[in-house]
TIMAR-415204 format. One line per field, with one value per residue (C-alpha): residue in three letters; chain; y, z, x. Coordinates in steps of 0.25 Angstrom, whole numbers. Layout:
N
residuo = [ALA/...]
cadena = [A/...]
py = [Y/...]
pz = [Z/...]
px = [X/...]
END
This chain:
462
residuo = [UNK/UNK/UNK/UNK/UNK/UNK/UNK/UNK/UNK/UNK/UNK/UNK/UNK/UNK/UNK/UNK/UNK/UNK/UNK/UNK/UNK/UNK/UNK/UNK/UNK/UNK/UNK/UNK/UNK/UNK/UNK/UNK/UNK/UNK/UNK/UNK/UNK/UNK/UNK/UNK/UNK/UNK/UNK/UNK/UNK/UNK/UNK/UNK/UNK/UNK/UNK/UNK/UNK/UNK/UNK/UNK/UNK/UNK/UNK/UNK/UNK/UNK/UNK/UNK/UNK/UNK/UNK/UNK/UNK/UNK/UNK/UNK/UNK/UNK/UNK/UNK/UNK/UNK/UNK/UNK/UNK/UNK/UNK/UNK/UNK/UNK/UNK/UNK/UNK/UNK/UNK/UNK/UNK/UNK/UNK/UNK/UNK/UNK/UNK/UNK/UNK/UNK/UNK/UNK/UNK/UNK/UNK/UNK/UNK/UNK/UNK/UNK/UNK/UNK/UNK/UNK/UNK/UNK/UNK/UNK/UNK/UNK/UNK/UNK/UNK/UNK/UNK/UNK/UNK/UNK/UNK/UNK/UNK/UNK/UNK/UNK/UNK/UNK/UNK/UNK/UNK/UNK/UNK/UNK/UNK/UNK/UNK/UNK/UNK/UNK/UNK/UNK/UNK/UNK/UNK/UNK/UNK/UNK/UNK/UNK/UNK/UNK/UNK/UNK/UNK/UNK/UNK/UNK/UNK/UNK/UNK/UNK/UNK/UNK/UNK/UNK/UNK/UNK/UNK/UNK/UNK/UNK/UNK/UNK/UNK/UNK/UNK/UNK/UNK/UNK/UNK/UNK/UNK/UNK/UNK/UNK/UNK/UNK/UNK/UNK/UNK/UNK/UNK/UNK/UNK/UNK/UNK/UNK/UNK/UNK/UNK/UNK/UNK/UNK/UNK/UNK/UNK/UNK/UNK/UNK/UNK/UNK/UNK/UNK/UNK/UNK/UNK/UNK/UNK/UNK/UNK/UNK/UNK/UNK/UNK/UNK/UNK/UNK/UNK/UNK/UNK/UNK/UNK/UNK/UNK/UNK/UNK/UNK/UNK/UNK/UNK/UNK/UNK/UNK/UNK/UNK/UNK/UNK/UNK/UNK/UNK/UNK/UNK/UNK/UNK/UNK/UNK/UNK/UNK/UNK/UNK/UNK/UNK/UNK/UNK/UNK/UNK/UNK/UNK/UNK/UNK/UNK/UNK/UNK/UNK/UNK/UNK/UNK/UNK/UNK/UNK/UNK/UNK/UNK/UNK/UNK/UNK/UNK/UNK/UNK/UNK/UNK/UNK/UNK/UNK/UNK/UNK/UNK/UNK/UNK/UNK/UNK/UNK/UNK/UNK/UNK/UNK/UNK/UNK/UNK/UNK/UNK/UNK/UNK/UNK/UNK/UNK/UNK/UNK/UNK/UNK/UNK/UNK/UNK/UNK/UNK/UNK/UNK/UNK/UNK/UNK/UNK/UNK/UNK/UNK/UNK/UNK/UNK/UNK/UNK/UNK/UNK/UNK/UNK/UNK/UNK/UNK/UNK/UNK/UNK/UNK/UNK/UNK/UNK/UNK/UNK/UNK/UNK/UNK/UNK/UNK/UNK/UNK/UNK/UNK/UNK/UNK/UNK/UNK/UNK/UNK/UNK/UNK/UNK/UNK/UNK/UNK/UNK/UNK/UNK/UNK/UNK/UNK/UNK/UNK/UNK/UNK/UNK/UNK/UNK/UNK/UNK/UNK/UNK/UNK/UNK/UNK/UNK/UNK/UNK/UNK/UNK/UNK/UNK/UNK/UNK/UNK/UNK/UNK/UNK/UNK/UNK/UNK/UNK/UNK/UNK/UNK/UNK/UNK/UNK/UNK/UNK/UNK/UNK/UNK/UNK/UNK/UNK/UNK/UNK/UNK/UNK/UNK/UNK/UNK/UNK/UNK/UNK/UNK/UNK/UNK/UNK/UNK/UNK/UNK/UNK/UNK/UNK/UNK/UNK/UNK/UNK]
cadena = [A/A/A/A/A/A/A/A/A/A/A/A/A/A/A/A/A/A/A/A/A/A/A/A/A/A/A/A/A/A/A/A/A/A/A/A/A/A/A/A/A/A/A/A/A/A/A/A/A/A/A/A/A/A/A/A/A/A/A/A/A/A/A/A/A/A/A/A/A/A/A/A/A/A/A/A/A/A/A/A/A/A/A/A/A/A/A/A/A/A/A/A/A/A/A/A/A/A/A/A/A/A/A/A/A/A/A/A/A/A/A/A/A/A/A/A/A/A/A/A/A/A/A/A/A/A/A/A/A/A/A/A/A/A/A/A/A/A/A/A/A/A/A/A/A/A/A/A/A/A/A/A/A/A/A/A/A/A/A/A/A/A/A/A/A/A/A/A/A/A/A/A/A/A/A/A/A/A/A/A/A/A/A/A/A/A/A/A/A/A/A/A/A/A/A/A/A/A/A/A/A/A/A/A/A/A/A/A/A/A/A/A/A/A/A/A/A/A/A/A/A/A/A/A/A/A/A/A/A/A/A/A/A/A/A/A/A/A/A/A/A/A/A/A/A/A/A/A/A/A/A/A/A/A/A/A/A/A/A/A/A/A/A/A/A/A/A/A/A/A/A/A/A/A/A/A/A/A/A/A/A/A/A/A/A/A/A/A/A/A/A/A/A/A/A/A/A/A/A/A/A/A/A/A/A/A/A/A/A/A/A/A/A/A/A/A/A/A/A/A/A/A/A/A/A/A/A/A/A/A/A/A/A/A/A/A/A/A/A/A/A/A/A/A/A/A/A/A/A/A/A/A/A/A/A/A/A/A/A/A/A/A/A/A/A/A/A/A/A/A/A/A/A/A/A/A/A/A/A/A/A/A/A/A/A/A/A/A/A/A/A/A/A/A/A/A/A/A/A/A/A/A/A/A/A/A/A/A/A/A/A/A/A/A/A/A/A/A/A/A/A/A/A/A/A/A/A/A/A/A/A/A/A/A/A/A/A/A/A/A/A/A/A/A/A/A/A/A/A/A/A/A/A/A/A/A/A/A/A/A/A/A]
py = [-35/-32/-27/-39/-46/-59/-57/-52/-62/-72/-62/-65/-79/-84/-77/-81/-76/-75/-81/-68/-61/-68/-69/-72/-59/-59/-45/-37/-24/-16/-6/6/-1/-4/10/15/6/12/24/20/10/23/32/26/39/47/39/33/21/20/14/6/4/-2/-9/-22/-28/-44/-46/-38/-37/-49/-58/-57/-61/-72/-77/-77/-88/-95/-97/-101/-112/-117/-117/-128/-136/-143/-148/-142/-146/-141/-147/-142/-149/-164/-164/-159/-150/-152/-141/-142/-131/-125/-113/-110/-113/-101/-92/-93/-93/-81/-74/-77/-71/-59/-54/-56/-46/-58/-66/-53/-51/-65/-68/-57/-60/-75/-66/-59/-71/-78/-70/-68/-84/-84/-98/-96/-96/-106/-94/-85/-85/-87/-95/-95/-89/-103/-96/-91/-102/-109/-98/-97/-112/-111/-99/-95/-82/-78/-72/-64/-59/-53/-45/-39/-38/-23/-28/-37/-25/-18/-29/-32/-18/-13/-26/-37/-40/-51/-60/-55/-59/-59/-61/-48/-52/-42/-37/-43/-36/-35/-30/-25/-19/-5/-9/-18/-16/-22/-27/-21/-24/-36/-37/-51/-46/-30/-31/-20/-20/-12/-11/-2/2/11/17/19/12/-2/2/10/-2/-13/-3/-2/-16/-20/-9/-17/-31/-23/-27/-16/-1/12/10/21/22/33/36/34/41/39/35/27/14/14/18/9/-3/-10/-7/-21/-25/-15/-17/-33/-29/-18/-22/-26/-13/-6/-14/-16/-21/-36/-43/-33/-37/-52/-44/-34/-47/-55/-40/-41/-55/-52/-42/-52/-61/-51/-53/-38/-38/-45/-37/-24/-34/-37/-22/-18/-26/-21/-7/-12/-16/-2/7/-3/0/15/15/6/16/28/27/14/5/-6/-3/-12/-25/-28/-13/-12/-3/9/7/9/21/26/22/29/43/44/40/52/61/59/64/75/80/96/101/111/125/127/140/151/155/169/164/165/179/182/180/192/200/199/203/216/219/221/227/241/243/235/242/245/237/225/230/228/215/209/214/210/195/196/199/189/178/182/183/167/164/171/163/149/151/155/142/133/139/139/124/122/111/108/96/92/89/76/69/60/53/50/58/60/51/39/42/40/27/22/26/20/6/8/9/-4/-12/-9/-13/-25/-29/-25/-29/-14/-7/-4/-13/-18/-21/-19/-4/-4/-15/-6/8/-1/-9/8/15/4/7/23/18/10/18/31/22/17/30/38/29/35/51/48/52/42/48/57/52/44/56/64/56/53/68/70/64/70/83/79/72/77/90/101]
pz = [-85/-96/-90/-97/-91/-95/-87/-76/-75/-76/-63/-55/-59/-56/-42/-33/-19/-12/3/11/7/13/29/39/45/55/56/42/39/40/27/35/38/25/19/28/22/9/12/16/4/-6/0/12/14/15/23/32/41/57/61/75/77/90/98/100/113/110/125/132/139/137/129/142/149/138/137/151/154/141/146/159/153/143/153/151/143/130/127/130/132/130/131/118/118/120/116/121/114/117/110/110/117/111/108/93/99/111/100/91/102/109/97/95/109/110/95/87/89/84/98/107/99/98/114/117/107/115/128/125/118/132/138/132/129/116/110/100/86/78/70/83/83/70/62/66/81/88/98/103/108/112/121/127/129/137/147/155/149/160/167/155/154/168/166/151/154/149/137/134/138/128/117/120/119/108/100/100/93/88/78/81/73/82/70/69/57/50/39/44/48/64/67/80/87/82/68/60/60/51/59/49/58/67/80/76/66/67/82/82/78/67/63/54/52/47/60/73/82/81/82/94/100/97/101/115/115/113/122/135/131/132/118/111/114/107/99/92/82/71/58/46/32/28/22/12/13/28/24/12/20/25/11/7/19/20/6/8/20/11/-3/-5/-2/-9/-20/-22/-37/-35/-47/-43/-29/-32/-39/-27/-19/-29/-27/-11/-11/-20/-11/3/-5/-10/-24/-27/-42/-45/-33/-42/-53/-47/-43/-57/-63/-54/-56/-73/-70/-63/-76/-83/-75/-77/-90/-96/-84/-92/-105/-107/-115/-114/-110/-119/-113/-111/-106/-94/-81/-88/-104/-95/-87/-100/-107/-98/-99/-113/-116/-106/-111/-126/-124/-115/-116/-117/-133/-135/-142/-154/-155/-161/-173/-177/-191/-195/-195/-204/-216/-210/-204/-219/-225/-217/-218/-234/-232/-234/-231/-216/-207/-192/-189/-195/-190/-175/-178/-184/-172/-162/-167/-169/-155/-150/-157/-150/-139/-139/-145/-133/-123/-129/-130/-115/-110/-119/-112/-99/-101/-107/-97/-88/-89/-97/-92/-86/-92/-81/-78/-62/-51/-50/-38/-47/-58/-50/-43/-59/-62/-50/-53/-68/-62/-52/-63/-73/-63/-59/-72/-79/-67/-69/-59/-49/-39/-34/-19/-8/-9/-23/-22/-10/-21/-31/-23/-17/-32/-35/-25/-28/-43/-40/-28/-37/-47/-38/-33/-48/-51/-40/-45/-60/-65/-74/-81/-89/-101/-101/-109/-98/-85/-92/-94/-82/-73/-83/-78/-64/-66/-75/-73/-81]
px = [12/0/-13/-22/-31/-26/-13/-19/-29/-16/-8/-21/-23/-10/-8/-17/-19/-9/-12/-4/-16/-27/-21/-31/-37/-48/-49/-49/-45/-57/-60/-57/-42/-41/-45/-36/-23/-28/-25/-11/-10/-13/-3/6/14/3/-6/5/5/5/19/21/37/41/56/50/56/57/61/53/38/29/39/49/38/35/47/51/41/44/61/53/44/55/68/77/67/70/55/42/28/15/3/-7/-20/-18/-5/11/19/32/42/57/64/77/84/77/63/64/71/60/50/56/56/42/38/47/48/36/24/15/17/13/2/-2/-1/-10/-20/-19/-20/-33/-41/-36/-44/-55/-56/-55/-53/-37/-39/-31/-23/-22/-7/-6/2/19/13/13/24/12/5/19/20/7/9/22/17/9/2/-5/8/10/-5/-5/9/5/-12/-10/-5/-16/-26/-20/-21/-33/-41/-32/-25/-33/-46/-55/-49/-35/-24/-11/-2/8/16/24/15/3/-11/-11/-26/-26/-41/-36/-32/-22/-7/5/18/30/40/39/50/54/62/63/66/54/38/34/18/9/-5/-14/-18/-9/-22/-17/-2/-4/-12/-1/9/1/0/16/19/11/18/32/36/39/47/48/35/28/16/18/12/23/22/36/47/39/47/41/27/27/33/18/11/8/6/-8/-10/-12/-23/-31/-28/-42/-47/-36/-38/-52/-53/-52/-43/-33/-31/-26/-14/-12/-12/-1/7/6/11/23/26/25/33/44/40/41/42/29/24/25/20/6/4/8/-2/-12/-8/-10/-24/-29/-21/-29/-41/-39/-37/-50/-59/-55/-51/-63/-55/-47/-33/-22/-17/-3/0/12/8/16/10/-5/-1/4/-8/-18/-12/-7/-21/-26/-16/-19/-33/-30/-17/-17/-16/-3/-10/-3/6/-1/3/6/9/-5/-8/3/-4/-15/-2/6/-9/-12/5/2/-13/-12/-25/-25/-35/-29/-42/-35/-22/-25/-32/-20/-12/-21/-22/-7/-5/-15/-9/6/0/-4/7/14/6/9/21/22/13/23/36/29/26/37/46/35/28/16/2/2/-10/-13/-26/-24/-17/-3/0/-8/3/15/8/7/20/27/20/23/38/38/29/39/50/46/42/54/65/71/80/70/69/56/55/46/44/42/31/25/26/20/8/5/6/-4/-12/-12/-16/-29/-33/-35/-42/-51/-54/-52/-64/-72/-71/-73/-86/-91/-102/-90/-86/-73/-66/-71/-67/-52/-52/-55/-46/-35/-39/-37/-25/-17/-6/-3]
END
């Protein structure tokens, strides 16, 4: 895909916002949250993520208890009713509706959660907030509807303490989705791994405060065993795993430059929706548009349309390398004393003066043939100064881009799937992220000669 304006004036035009991206959020990441998923976004392995990895136990603790009173309330009934305002719900009892409610109560973290949340704006006589289970929860009320929760309340009272001074929080959102933002009082968490499916809970942040907390939490309700919280920095498939996930919570600080973000958004929407080609795609083009960026800030011209993401890479260090690529010194050539040496050979009359002058140039001019001859064996084999305008870790995000770009453009050998979307959306990252910065530490009153030269020097390897 060209760099021209037209075309991505088209991409943006036709794309639209996608709707994943704009999910109801009470409580926003705050700018330190998100400066601290930056630092993971620009270099996962290094930075690392916070890990909570637990047995969940769908049968025991406060889902027992739960469910206990639901085969109670339901025994040997075909038809139920509750009265709900002015009316009567009456709801058929059979074997698919207790399955799909048992599941609901013992194996999703997203009911636990929710009933406290119901629990501590009980009593602090809160009035219930139309979305406060959020949609697909209505087990929730059904089961407040069908018991009597005081029971419960008294038996897990530590529990609640424990949601209440560390979990719960104004405006808070008792969802627990795999791969959506949980914000607990101590921070956000992502569920990874949810028990419904996994048999076991999974979640990741940034800090190990909100991990600890939910862990605690859990732990009173008797629904999870074997839990620990731990920093992981490796393999890279595990640390990689979340990275859209916290790219769509901070790509707006990430990203700052605005009609760049509408494409970063197409890219994370390919990604939800397993569209991994046209993931690579959108971040390519993205990636076209910074090189395009970088080029026109230093070399102040306008760059060719129509270039690929590999032709502009090209184009910005074979103009770099033409102006500053180190001049080989020509061998010195002993062939022009001979004229002199053949002169004072027939000069019967050559002074010893004259004599030790010749010699001494003579020797000189060995001598330096000597030491060029010995810097060109030496070099000889090694590789040769890499003219290069940005670091070394910038050069291999551009060439891994160029790589995936090219595969998803091309339908060559190399597959593209999650990880390589992950490898791709994180090379972009390193790219624009230097550039943001890079244009920080330039000192703009130099010429534009000066500044290119400049960051050759700093860049570039012998």
């Amino acid at each position: 895909m060209s760099t021209s304006d037209d075309q991505f004036a088209a991409f943006l035009a036709t794309m639209g916002r996608s709707g994943r991206l704009r999910q109801r959020d009470s409580n926003p990441l705050s700018q330190n949250e998100k400066r601290k998923i930056a630092q993971y976004l620009e270099n996962p392995v290094s930075s690392g993520l916070w890990h909570l990895n637990a047995v969940w136990l769908p049968s025991n603790g406060i889902s027992a208890d739960i469910w206990a009173d639901i085969e109670k309330e339901t025994k040997d009934k075909e038809t139920l009713t509750i009265r709900s305002g002015k009316r009567d719900r009456r709801i058929k009892i059979n074997d698919e509706w207790r399955m799909k409610l048992r599941q609901e109560v013992c194996s999703t973290l997203t009911f636990t959660v929710a009933l406290f949340d119901y629990l501590v704006r009980l009593d602090t006589q809160q009035p219930e907030s139309i979305d406060q289970f959020g949609p697909g929860h209505e087990e929730v009320q059904l089961v407040l509807d069908l018991i009597d929760i005081g029971p419960i309340k008294e038996k897990y009272v530590d529990a609640l303490n424990v949601f209440r001074q560390t979990v719960w929080l104004p405006g808070f959102d008792p969802v627990a989705a795999v791969g959506h933002q949980t914000r607990l009082k101590s921070g956000s968490m992502i569920v990874q791994r949810g028990p419904r499916s996994h048999g076991e809970l999974s979640a990741i942040a940034w800090d190990s405060s909100p991990l600890h907390d939910l862990q605690r939490f859990l732990l009173a309700t008797g629904k999870i065993e074997e839990a620990s919280v731990m920093p992981v920095f490796s393999p890279e498939e595990e640390v990689f795993a979340p990275y859209f996930d916290l790219l769509r919570m901070a790509y707006d600080f990430v990203i700052p430059q605005p009609h760049l973000q509408p494409v970063i958004e197409k890219a994370m929407t390919n990604f939800a929706e397993s569209n991994f080609s046209d993931c690579v795609s959108a971040i390519g083009l993205a990636s076209e548009d910074v090189l395009t960026q970088i080029f026109e800030t230093l070399y102040r011209e306008q760059l060719t349309k129509g270039l690929t993401l590999g032709q502009l890479a090209d184009e910005l260090h074979a103009r770099a390398a033409a102006l500053f690529k180190r001049k080989e010194e020509p061998l010195p050539d002993v062939a022009v004393m001979y004229p002199e040496l053949k002169a004072a050979i027939e000069d019967p009359q050559l002074s010893p003066a004259k004599s030790v002058e010749l010699l001494r140039r003579l020797v000189t001019l060995m001598v330096e043939v000597h030491k060029h001859t010995n810097v060109r064996i030496d070099r000889f084999g090694k590789p040769e100064r890499k003219i290069l305008i940005w670091p070394e870790i910038v050069n291999n995000a551009v060439n891994e881009l160029i790589r995936y770009r090219n595969a998803a453009s091309h339908k060559s050998r190399i597959p593209i799937g999650p990880m390589e979307c992950r490898r791709a959306a994180f090379s972009f990252v390193v790219l624009i992220r230097w550039w943001l910065k890079e244009r920080t530490l330039i000192d703009w009153n130099k010429s534009p000669l000066e500044i290119l030269k400049s960051r050759v020097d700093l860049y570039s390897k012998s």
